[in-house]
N, C-alpha and C positions, 0 to 999 in steps of 0.2 A: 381151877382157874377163875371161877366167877367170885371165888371171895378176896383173893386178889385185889382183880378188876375194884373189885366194890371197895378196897384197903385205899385202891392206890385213887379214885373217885373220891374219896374222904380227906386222901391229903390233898388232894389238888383242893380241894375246897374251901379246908381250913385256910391254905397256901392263899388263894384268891381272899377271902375273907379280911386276914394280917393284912394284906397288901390294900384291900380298900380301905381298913382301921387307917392302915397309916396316913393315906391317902386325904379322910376324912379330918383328920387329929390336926394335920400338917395345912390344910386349911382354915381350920377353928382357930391355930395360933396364927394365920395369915388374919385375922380379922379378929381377932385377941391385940394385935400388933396395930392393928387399926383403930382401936378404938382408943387406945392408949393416946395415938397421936393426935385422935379428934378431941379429947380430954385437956390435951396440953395445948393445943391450940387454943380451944373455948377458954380456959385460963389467961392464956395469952390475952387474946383479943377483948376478954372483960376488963383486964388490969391497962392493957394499950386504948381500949376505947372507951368502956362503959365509966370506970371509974373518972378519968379524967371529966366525964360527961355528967358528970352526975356533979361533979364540982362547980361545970358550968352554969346550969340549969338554971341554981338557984339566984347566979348574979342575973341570968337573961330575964330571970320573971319580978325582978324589983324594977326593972326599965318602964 
């Protein structure tokens, strides 16, 4: 009975184990997913803001 016990302590283990992996995994692409969108933002907001800015610049500093 005790080696059992100790079979069926192993799968439960593994069992929890898989279950945090995926746990873990399924977060890493929650912020895999995040980063992507903080990338295409900072893209964004360089072509929306900085470059226009940088065209400015040089007319404001002949003033």
């Amino acid at each position: 009975m005790a080696k059992r016990e100790q079979v069926e302590k192993t799968v439960h283990s593994i069992a929890q184990a898989q279950a945090d992996y995926e746990q873990l995994m399924e977060e890493i692409r929650g912020y895999c997913l995040q980063v992507k969108q903080l990338r295409e933002q900072a893209v964004h907001h360089r072509n929306t803001i900085l470059v226009p800015l940088q065209k400015v610049l040089p007319k404001i500093n002949r003033c």
